[in-house]
C-alpha positions as CSV (number, residue, x, y, z in Angstrom):
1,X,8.0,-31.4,-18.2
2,X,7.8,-31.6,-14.4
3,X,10.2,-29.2,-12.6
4,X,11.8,-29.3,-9.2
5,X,9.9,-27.7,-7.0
6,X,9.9,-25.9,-3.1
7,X,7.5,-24.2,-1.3
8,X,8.3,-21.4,1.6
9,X,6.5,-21.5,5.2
10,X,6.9,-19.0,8.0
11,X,6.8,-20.1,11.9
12,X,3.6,-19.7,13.6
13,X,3.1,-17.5,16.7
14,X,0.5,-19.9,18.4
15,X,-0.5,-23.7,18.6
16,X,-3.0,-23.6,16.7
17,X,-1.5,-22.0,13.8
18,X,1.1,-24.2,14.3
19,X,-1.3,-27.3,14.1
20,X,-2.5,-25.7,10.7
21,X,0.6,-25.1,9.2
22,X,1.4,-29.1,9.7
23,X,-2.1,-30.0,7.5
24,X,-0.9,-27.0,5.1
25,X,2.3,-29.2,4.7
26,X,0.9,-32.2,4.0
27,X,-1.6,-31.2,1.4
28,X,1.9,-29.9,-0.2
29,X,3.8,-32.8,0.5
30,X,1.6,-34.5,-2.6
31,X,3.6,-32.5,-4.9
32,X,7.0,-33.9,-3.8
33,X,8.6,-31.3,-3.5
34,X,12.6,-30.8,-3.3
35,X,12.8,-29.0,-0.2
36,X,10.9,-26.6,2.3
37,X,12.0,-23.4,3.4
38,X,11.3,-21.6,6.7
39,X,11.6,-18.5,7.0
40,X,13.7,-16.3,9.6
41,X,12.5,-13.2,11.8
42,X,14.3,-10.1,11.9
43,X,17.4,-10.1,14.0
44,X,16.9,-13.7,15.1
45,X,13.5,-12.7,16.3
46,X,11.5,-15.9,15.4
47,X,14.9,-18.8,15.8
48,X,13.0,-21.0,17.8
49,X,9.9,-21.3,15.7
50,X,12.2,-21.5,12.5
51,X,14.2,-23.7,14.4
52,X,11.2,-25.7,15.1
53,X,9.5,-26.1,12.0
54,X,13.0,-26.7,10.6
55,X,12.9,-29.9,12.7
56,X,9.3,-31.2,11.9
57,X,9.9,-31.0,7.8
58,X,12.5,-32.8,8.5
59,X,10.9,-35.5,10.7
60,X,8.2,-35.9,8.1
61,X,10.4,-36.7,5.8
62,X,11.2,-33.8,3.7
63,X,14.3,-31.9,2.9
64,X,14.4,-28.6,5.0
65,X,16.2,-25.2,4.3
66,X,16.6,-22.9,7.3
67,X,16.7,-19.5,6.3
68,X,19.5,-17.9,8.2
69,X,19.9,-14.1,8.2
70,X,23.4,-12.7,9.4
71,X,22.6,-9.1,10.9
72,X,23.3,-8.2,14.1
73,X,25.1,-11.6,14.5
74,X,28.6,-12.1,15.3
75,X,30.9,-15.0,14.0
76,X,30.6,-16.7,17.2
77,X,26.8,-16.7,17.1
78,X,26.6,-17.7,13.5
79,X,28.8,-20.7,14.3
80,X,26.8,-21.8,17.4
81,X,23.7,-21.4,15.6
82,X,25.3,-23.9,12.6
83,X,26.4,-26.3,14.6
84,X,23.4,-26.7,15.8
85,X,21.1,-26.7,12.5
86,X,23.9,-29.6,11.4
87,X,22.9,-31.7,14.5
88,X,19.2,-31.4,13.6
89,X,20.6,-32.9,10.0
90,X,20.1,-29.5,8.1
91,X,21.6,-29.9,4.4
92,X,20.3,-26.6,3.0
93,X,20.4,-22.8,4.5
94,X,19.5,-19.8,2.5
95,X,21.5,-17.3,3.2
96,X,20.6,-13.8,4.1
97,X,21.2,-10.5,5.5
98,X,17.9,-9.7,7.0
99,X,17.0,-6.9,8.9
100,X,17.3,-6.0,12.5
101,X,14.1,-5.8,14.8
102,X,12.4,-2.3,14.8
103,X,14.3,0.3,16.7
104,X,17.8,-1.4,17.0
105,X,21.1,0.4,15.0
106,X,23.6,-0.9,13.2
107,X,25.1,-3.7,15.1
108,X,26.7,-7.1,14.3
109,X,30.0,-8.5,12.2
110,X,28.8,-9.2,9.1
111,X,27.4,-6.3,6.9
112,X,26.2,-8.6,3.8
113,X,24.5,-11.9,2.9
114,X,27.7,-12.8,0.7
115,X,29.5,-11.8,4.0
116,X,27.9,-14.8,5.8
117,X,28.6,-16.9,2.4
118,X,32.1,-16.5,2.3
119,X,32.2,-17.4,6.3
120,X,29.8,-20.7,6.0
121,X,32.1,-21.5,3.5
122,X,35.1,-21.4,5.5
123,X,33.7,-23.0,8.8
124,X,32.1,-25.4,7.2
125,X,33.4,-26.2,3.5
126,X,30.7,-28.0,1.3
127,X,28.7,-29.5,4.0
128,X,25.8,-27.2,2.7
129,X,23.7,-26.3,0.0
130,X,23.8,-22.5,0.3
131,X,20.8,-20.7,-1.5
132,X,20.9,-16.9,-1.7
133,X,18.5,-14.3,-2.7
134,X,18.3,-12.0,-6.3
135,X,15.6,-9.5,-7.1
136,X,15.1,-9.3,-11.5
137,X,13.5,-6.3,-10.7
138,X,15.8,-4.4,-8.7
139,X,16.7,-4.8,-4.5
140,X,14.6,-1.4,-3.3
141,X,18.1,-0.5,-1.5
142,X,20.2,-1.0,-4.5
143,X,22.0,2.1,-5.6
144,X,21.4,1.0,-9.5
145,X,20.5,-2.2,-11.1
146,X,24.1,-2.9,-12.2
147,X,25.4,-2.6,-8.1
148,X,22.5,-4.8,-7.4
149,X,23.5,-7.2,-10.5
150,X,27.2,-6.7,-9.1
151,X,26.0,-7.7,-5.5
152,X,24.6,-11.0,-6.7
153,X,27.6,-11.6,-8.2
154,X,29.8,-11.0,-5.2
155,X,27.3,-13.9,-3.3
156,X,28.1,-16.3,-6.1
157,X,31.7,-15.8,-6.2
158,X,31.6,-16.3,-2.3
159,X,30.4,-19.8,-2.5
160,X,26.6,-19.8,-2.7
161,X,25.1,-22.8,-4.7
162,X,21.9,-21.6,-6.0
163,X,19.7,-18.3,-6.0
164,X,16.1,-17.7,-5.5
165,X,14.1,-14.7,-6.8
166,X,12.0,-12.7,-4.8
167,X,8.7,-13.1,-6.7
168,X,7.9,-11.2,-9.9
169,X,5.3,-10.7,-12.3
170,X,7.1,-10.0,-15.4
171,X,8.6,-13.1,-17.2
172,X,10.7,-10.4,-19.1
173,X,12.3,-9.1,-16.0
174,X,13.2,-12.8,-14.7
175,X,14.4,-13.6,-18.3
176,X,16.9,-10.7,-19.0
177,X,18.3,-10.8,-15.1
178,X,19.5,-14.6,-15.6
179,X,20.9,-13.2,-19.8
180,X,22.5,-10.7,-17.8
181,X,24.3,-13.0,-14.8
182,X,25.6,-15.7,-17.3
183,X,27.0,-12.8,-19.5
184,X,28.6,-12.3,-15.7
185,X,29.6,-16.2,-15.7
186,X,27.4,-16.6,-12.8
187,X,26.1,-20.4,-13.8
188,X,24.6,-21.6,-10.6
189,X,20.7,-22.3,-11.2
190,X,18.4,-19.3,-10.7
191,X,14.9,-20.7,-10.1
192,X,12.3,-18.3,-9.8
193,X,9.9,-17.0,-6.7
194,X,6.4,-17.4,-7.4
195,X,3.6,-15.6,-5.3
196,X,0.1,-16.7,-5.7
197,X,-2.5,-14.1,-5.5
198,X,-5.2,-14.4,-3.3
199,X,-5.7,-11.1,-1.7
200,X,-5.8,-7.8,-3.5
201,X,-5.0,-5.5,-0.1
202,X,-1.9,-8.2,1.0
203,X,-0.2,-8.4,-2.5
204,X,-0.2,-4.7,-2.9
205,X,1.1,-4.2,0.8
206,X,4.3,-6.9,0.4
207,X,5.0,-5.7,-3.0
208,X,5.7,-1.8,-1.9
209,X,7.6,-3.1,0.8
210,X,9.6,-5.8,-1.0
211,X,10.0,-3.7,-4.6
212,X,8.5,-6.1,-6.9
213,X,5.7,-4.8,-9.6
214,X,2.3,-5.4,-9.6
215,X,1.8,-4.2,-14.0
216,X,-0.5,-2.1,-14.2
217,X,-3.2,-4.0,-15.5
218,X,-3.3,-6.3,-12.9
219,X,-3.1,-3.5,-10.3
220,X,-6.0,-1.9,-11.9
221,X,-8.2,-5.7,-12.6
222,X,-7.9,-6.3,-8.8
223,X,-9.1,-3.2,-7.7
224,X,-11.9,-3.4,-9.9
225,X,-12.8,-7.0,-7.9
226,X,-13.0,-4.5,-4.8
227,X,-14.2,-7.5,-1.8
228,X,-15.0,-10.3,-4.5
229,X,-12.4,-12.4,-3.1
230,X,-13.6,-15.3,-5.5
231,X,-13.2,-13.2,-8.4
232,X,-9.6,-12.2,-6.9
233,X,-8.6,-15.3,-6.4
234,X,-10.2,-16.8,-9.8
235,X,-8.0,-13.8,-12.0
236,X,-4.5,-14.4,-9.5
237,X,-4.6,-18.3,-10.7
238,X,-4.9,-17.2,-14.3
239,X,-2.2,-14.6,-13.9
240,X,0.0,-16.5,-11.8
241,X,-0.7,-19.9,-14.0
242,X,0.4,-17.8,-16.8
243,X,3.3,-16.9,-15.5
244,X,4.4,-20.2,-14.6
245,X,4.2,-21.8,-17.8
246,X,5.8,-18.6,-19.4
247,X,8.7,-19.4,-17.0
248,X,8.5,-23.4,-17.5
249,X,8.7,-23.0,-21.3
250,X,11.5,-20.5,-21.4
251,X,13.4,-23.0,-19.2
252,X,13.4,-22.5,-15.6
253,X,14.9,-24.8,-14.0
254,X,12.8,-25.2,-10.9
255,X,9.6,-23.4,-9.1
256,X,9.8,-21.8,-5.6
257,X,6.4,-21.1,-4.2
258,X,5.8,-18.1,-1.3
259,X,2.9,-20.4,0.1
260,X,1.8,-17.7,2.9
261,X,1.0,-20.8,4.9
262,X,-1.7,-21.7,2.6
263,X,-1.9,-24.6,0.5
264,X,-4.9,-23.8,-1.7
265,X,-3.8,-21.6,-4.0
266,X,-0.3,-23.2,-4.5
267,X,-2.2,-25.9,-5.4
268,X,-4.2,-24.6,-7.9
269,X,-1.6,-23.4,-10.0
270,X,0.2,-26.4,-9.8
271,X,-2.6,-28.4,-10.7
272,X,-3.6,-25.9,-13.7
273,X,0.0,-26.5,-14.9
274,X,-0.3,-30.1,-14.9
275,X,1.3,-31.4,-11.6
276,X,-0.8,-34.1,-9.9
277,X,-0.7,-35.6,-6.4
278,X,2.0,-38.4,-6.3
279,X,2.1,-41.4,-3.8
């Protein structure tokens, strides 16, 4: 069975990168995918090059979600800033609270992602598809799992239409987080984050800042490759194919892949699994 899927991009800092990132999207554009996602910097930090790339998924055709982070903003901000994604013909916004840039307080009208839910949904009713973040394996800032289950509730409840996971490696973990939100009610779709692996030192660096677990054995395989990239990258398709079709089988019901701006390895585990280029 071929599931929806989406793949995540971040805004480039210079032409060139930017010039990549449009072959990047093509290569994945063969896969059809359900939408694109761009991410958002810290406090607003990268708008126009979300805003940008926002604007060039969508002139090539594909479905774009703006990532749209709601700390340090105020309501009159937030409502400039989607007026403006709906003139650029935005449908889809995931909805976060972000972080501020490095050395600012506490600042803003909006203290949490379901916050900016509950507002989007009063300014602008239905008019978008509102995705929000979960973590199966715990939010690092979460007092206890059941706050953070409780949390994900609260965004729900406020109107979001969909959830994405930040990326795991433990079908377990993804399995008994979605038991435990529909024992909760909570029956909007929960499609799951996948990261391909590619680089020992990177995965190891996001994953202590972002909370998710690296098991052990793969922790302990990677290191063992040392600079071997090949053999990293050969062993993070296996794991990472695995994954996938644990996920597919135990019915997912759509695939979100963290590209990193790369196409390759995206591609590889799609193609492992069975998706092919379509015209």
């Amino acid at each position: 069975m071929v599931l929806p899927l989406s793949f995540e991009f971040f805004p480039t800092k210079t032409p060139e990168g930017a010039v990549k990132l449009r072959a990047v999207r093509q290569q994945l554009y063969a896969m059809k995918p359900e939408f694109c996602s761009v991410t958002y910097g810290a406090g607003g930090s990268t708008h126009d090059g979300t805003f940008g790339a926002v604007r060039e998924i969508l002139t090539e055709g594909t479905d774009a979600a703006c990532h749209f982070s709601c700390i340090g903003a105020t309501r009159d901000t937030v409502r400039t800033q989607l007026a403006e994604l709906k003139a650029m013909g935005v449908k889809r916004l995931v909805a976060l609270r972000g972080d501020l840039p490095s050395g600012y307080g506490a600042g803003g009208e909006f203290l949490y992602a379901s916050d900016l839910v509950r507002f989007i949904r009063e300014e602008t009713g239905r008019e978008f598809h509102l995705e929000v973040a979960c973590y199966p394996e715990v939010h690092p800032q979460a007092r206890s799992p059941e706050a953070d289950l409780q949390a994900f509730a609260t965004k729900v409840r406020a109107g979001a239409d969909s959830a994405i996971t930040q990326y795991f490696f433990s079908p377990e973990a993804y399995f008994r987080f979605v038991d435990e939100a529909r024992a909760l009610k909570l029956d909007v779709p929960i499609v799951p984050g996948i990261m391909p692996i590619t680089s020992s030192t990177q995965l190891m660096r996001f994953s202590d800042a972002c909370g998710a677990e690296i098991p052990r054995w793969v922790r302990l395989r990677l290191q063992s490759f040392g600079d071997d990239v090949d053999s990293i990258k050969a062993f993070g398709l296996d794991v990472v194919s695995q994954l996938c079709e644990r996920l597919v089988a135990g019915g997912a019901p759509a695939l979100h892949f963290y590209t990193m701006n790369q196409a390759a390895a995206t591609l590889g585990v799609l193609q492992r699994l069975g998706w092919h280029a379509q015209p």
